[in-house]
C-alpha positions in Angstrom: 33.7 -4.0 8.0 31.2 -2.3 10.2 27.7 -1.9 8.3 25.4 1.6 8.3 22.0 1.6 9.9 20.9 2.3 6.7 22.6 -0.6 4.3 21.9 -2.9 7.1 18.0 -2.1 6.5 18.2 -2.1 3.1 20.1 -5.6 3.2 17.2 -6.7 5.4 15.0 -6.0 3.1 16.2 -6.9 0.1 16.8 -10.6 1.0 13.4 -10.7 1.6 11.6 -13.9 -0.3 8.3 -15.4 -0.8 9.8 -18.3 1.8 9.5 -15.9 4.9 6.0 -15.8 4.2 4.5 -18.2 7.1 0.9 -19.5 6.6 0.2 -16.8 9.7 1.4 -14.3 7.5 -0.2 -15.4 4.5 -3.7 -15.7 6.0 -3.5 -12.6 8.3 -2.1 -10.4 4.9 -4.9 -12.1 3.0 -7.3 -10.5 5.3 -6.1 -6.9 5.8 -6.0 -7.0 1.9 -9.4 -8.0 2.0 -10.4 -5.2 4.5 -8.4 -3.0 2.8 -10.1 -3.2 -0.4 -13.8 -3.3 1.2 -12.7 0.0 3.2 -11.4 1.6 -0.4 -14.6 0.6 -2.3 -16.5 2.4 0.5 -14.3 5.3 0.4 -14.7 5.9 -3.5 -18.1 7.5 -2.5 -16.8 10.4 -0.6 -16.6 13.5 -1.5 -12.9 13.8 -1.4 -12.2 10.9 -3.0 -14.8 12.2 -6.0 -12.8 15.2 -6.3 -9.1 14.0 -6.2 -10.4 11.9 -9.0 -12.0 14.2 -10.7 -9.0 16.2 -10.6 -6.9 13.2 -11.7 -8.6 12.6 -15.0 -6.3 15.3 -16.6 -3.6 12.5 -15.9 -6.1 9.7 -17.7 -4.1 6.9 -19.5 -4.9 3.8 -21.2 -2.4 1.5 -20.4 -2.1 1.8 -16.7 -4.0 0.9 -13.1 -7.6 1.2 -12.3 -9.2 3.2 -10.3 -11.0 1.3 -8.0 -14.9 0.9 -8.3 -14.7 2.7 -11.9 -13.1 -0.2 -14.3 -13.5 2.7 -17.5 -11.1 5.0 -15.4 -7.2 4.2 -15.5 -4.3 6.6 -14.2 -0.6 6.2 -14.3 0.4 3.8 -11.5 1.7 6.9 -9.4 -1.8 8.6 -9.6 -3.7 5.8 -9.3 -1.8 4.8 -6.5 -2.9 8.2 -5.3 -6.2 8.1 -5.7 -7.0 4.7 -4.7 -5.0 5.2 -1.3 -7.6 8.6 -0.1 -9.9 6.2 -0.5 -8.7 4.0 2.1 -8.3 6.7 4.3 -11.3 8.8 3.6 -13.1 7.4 6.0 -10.5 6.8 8.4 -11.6 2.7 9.1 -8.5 1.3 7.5 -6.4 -0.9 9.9 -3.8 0.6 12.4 -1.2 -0.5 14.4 0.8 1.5 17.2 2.2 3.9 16.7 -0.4 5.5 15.1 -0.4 4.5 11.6 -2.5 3.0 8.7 0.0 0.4 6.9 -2.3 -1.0 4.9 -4.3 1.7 3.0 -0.4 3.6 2.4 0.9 0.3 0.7 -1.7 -1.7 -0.8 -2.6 1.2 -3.5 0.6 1.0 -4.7 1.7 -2.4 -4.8 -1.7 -3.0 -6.9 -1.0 0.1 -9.2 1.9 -0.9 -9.9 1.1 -4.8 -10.9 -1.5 -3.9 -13.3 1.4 -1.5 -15.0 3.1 -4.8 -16.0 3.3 -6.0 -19.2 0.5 -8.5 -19.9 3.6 -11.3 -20.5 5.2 -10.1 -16.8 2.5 -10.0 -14.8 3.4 -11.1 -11.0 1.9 -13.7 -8.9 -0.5 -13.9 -6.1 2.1 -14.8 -4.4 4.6 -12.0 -5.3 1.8 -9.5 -4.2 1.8 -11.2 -1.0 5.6 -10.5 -0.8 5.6 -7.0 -1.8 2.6 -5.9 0.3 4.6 -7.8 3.0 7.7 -5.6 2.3 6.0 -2.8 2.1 4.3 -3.7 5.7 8.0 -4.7 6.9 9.8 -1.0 6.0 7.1 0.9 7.0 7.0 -0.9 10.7 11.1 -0.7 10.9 11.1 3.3 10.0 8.9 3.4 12.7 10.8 1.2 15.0 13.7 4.3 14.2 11.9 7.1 14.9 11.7 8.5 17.8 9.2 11.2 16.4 6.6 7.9 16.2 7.2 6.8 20.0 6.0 10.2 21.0 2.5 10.3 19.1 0.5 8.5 21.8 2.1 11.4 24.0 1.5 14.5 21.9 -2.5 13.2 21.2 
């Protein structure tokens, strides 16, 4: 039986494993990690950043993910997520690809928010945040391998 667009992609990316992770992809995913951490650590001295997590604290939680560069200040995974990610992009140096768009700084806060939500007993390896920042990487660059609103951005800039 003929397959949709859409449970073809999903299929994709479900059978995803820590075996299609090549040494290239490894090393070049350790290093926008890397780069994507410096840039957030940077970015946690803005002002914006300040105040979206100044405004988060009404969401404070002690079981959850750490805002990065303040280890005494946790948030849901969802917020944290949140907060961590503006400051990747506050000031605007996180990597890019084309089309226009910042992969890194929209998946990295999230897949790390989400880890340190584990149980201390489930925690997930290096290796399985290699995976799922990879994944994460992977739907982001197929959605904008469907879009045709994405080819047109170097157009309408």
């Amino acid at each position: 039986p003929s397959q949709t667009i859409t449970g073809n992609f999903a299929n994709v990316i479900h059978g995803l494993n820590a075996n299609h992770l090549t040494d290239q992809v490894i090393q070049r995913s350790k290093r926008m990690i890397l780069d994507t951490l410096g840039v957030g650590l940077l970015g946690t001295s803005t002002e914006v950043c300040q105040k979206v997590a100044q405004y988060s604290k009404i969401y404070s939680s002690d079981t959850s993910s750490t805002i990065w560069g303040h280890l005494d200040f946790r948030l849901p995974p969802l917020y944290a997520a949140f907060v961590n990610g503006v400051a990747v992009h506050a000031m605007d140096f996180d990597d890019t690809w084309h089309p226009a768009t910042h992969p890194s700084g929209a998946i990295l806060p999230a897949v790390i928010a989400l880890s340190e939500a584990f149980p201390q007993k489930k925690k997930i390896s290096g290796l399985d945040l290699l995976l799922a920042f990879n994944v994460g990487i992977e739907v982001q660059g197929r959605l904008l391998r469907f879009s045709s609103e994405a080819r047109n951005i170097p157009k309408r800039y």
